[in-house]
Residue frames relative to the residue before (quaternion, step in Angstrom):
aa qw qx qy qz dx dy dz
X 1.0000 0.0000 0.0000 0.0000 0.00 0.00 0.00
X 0.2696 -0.8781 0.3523 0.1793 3.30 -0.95 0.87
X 0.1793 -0.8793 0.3851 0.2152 3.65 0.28 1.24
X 0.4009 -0.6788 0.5307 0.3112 3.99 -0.58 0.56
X 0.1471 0.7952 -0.5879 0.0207 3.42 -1.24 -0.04
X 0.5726 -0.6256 0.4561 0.2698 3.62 -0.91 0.50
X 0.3908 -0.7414 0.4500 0.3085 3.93 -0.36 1.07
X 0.2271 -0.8766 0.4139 0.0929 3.05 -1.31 0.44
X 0.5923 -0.4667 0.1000 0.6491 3.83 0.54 0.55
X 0.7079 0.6503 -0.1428 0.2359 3.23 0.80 -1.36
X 0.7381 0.3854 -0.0763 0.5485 2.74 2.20 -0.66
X 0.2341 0.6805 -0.5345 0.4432 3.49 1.20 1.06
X 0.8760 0.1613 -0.3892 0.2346 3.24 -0.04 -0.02
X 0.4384 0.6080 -0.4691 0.4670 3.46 1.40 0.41
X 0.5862 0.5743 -0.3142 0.4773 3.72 1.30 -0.81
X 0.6785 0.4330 -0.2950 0.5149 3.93 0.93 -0.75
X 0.6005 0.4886 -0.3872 0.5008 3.69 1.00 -0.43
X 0.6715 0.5807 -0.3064 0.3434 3.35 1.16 -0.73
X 0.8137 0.2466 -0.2656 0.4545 2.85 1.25 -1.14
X 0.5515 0.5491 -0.5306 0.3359 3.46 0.74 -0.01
X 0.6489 0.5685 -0.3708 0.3438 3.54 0.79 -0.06
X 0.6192 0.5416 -0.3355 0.4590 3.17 1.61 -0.44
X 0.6428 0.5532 -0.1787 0.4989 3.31 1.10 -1.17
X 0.8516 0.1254 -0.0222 0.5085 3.94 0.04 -0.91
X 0.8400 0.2698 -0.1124 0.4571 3.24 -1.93 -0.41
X 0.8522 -0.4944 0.0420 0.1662 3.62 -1.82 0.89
X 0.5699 0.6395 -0.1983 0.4764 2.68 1.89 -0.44
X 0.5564 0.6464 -0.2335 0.4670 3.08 1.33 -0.74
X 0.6763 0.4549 -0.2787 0.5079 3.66 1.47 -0.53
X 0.5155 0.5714 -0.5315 0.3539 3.28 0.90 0.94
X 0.6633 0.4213 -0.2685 0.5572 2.89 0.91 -0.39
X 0.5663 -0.5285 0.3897 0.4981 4.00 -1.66 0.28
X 0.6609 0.6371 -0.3137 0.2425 3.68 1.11 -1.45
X 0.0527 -0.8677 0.4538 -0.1957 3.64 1.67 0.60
X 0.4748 0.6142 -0.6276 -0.0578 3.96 -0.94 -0.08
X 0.0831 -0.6071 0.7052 -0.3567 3.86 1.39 1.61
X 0.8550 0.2810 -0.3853 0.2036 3.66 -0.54 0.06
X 0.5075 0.5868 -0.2253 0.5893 3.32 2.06 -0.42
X 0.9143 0.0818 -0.0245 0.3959 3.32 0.44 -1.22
X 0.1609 -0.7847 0.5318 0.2749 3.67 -0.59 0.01
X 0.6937 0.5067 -0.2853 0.4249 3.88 -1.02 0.40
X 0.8902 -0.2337 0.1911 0.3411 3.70 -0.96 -0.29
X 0.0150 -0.5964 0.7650 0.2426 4.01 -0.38 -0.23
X 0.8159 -0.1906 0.0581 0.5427 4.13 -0.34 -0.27
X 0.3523 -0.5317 0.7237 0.2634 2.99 -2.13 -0.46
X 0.8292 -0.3294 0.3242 0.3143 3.03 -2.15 0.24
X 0.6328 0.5820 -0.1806 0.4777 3.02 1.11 -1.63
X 0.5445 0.5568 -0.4361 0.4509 3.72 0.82 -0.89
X 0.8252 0.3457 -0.2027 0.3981 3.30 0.20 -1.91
X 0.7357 0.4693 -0.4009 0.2788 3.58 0.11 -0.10
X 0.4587 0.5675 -0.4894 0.4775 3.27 1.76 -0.09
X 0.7650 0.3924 -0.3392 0.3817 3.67 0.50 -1.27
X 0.4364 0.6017 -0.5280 0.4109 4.15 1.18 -0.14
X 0.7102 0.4301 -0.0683 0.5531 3.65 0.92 -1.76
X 0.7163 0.3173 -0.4647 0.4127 3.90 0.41 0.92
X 0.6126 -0.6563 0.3484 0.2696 3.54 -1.40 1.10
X 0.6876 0.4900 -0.1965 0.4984 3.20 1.05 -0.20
X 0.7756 0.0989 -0.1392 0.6077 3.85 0.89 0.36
X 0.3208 -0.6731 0.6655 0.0327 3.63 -1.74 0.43
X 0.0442 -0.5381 0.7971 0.2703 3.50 -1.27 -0.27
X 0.3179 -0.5131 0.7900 0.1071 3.07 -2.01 1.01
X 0.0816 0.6818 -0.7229 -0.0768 3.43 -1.31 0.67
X 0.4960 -0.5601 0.6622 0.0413 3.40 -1.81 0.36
X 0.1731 0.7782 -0.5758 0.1812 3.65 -0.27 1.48
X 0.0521 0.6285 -0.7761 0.0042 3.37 -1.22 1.14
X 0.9087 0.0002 -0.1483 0.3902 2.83 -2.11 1.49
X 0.7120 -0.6120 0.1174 0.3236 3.20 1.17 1.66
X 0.5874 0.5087 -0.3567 0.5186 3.64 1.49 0.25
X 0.4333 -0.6689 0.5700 0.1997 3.50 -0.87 0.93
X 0.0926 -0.7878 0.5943 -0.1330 3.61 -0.17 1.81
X 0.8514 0.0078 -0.1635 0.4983 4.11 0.79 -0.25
X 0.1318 -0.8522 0.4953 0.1051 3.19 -0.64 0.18
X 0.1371 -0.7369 0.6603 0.0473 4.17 -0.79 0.03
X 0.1976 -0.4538 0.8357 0.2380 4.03 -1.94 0.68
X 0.1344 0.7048 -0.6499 -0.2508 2.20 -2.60 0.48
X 0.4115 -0.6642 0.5869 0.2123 3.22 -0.62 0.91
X 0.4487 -0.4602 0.7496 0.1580 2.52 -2.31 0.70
X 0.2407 0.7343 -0.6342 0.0239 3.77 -0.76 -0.03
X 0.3044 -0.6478 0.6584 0.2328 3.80 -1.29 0.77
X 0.0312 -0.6666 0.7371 -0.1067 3.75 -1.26 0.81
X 0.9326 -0.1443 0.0609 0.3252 3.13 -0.70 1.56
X 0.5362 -0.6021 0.1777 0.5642 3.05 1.72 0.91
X 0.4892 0.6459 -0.3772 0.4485 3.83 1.04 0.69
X 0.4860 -0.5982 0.5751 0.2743 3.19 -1.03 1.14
X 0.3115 0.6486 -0.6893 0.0848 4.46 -0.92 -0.02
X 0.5066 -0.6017 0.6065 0.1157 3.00 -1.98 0.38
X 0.1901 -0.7327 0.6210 0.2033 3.63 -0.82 0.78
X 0.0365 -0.7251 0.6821 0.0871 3.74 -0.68 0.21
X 0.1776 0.6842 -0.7008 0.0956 2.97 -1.38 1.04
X 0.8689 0.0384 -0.3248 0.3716 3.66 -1.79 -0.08
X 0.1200 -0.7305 0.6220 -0.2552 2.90 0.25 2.21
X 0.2283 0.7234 -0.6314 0.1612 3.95 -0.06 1.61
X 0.1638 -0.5704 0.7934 0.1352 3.41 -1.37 0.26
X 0.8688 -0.0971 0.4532 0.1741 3.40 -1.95 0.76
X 0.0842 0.7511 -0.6195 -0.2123 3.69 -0.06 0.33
X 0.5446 0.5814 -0.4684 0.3822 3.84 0.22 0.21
X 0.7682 0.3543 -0.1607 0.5084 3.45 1.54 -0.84
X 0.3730 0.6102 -0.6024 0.3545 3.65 1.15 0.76
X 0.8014 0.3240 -0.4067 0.2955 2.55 -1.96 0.65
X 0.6889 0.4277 -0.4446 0.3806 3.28 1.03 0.14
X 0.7525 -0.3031 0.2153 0.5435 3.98 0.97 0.82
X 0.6282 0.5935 -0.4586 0.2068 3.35 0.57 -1.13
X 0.5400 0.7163 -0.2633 0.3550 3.88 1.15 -0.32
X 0.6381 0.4537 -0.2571 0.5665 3.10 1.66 -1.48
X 0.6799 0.2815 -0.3864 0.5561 3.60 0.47 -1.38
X 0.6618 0.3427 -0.6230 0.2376 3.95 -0.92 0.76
X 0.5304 0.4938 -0.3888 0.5689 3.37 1.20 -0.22
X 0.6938 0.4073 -0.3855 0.4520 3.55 0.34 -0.35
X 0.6531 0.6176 -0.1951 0.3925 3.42 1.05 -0.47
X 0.5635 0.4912 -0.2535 0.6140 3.19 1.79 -1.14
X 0.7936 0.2842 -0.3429 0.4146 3.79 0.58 -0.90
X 0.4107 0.4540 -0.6269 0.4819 3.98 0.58 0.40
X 0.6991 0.3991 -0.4977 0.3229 3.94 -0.26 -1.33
X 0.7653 0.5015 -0.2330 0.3294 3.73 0.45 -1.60
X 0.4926 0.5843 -0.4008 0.5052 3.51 1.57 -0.45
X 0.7108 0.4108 -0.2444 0.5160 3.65 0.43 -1.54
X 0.6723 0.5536 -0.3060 0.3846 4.11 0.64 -1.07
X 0.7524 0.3497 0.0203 0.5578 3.63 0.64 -1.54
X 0.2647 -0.6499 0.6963 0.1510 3.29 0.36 -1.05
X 0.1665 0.7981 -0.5536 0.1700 3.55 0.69 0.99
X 0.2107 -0.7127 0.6088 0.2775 3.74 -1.43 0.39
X 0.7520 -0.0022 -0.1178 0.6485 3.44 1.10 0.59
X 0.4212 -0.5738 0.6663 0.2223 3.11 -2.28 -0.46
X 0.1927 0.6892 -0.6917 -0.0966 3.39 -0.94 0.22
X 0.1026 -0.5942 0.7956 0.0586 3.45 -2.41 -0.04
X 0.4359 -0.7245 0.5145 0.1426 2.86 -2.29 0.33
X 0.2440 -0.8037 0.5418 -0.0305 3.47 0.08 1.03
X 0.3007 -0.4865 0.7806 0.2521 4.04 -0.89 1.56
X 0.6308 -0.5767 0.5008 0.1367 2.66 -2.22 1.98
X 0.7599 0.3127 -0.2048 0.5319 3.66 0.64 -1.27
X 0.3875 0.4508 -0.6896 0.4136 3.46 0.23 1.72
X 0.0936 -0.7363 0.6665 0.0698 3.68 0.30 0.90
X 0.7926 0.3121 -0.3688 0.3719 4.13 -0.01 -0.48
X 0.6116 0.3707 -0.4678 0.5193 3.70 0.65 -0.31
X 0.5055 0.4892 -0.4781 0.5260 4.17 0.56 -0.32
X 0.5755 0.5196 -0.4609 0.4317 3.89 0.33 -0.66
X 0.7085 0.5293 -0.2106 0.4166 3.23 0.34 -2.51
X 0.8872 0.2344 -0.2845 0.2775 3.48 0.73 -0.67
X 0.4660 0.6289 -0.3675 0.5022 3.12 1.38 0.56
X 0.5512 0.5138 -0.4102 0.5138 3.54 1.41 -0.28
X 0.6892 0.5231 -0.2255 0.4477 3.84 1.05 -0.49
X 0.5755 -0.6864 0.2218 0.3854 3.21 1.67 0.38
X 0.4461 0.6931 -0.4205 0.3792 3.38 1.20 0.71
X 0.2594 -0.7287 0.5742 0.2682 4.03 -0.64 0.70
X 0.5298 -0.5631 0.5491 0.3173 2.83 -1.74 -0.43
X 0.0955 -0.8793 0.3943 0.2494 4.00 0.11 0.31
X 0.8815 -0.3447 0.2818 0.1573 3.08 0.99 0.49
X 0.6711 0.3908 -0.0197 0.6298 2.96 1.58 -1.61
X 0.1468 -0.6468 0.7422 -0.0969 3.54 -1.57 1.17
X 0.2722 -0.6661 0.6791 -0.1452 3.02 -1.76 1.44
X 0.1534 -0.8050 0.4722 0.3247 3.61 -0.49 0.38
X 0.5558 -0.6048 0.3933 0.4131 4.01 -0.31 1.54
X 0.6980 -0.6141 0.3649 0.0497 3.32 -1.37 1.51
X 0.2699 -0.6626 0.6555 0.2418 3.71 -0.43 0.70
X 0.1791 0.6066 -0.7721 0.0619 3.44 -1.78 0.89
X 0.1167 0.7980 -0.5818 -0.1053 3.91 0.35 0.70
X 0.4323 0.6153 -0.5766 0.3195 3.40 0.83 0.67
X 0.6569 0.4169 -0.1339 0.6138 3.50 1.22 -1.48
X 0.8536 -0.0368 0.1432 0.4995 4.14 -0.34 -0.73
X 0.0320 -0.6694 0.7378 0.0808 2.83 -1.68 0.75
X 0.3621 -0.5211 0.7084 0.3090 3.68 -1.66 0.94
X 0.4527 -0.5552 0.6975 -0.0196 1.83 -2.12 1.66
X 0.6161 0.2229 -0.3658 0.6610 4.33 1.07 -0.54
X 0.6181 -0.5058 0.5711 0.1898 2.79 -2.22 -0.17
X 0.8318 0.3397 -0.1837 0.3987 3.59 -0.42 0.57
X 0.3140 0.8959 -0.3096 0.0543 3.31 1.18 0.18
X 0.0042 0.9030 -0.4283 -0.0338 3.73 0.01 0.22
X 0.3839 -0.7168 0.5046 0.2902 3.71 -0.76 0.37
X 0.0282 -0.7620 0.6121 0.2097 3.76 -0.50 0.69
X 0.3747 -0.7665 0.4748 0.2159 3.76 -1.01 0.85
X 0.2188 -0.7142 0.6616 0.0667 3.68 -0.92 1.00
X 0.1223 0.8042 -0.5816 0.0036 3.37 -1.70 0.53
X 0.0022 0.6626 -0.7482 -0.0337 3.91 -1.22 0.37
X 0.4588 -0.5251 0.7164 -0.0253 1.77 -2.49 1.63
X 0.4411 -0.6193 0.6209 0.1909 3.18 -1.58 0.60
X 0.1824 -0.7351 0.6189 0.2081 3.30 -1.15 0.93
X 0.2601 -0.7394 0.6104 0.1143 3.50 -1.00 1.33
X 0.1698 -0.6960 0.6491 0.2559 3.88 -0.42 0.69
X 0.6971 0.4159 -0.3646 0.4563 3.73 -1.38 1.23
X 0.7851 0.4117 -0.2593 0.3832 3.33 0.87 -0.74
């Protein structure tokens, strides 16, 4: 069973092993959420995650069965249009343990805490465009597409692209508030 739980300093750097395994390099091809073909090098560092554990405005939510930290999720605080929302992002699970849900129920998890925390009227993230099955996975979870494109961030300290042209395409849900 997976229990949720707010990160703590101490745990930034099991959470970057986590996610950089989910996200990059060979390990990462166990699992479907793979982009070991797009990019080469880091998704974050230690240093990444402990700034966002240790800022008032965001959290990592991780996801631990049998006392190892197996998924994990950022959230941001972000105003949009004078609106409290949440950005969620290195949202990894375990690549041996995809596909069994543990993805949906942290995303579902991240948007109860930030709903009850922030008071959010939605959620949004960025999703590379030519992930056509995690864009699916999230769109089955009630997330749209808006439409909107970003070209995908230089960090040659942390990753380099491995195609040409990459871009982030941004997805989001709204909460329906009955009354309002």
């Amino acid at each position: 069973m997976l229990l949720f739980h707010q990160a703590e300093l101490s745990e930034a750097g099991d959470i970057a092993q986590l996610v950089n395994s989910a996200y990059r390099g060979e390990t990462s091809r166990a699992g479907w959420t793979t982009e070991a073909d797009l990019l080469a090098g880091l998704r974050t560092t230690t240093q990444e995650v402990a700034s966002i554990i240790q800022r008032e405005d965001a959290f990592m939510l991780i996801g631990v069965e049998r006392d190892e930290i197996v998924a994990s999720i950022c959230c941001e605080w972000q105003a949009l249009a004078g609106h409290n929302t949440a950005h969620f992002g290195m949202i990894a699970v375990k690549p041996k343990l995809q596909n069994k849900g543990y993805g949906k129920a942290m995303i579902a998890a991240a948007e109860a805490v930030t709903a009850r925390r922030w008071r959010v009227v939605g959620y949004h993230m960025a999703v590379i465009s030519v992930r056509h099955a995690l864009i699916d996975f999230y769109e089955r979870l009630g997330y749209q597409r808006t439409g909107e494109f970003v070209a995908f961030p230089e960090k040659s300290e942390l990753w380099q692209p491995k195609v040409e042209g990459l871009n982030l395409q941004y997805m989001a849900k709204l909460i329906s508030r009955s009354g309002q």
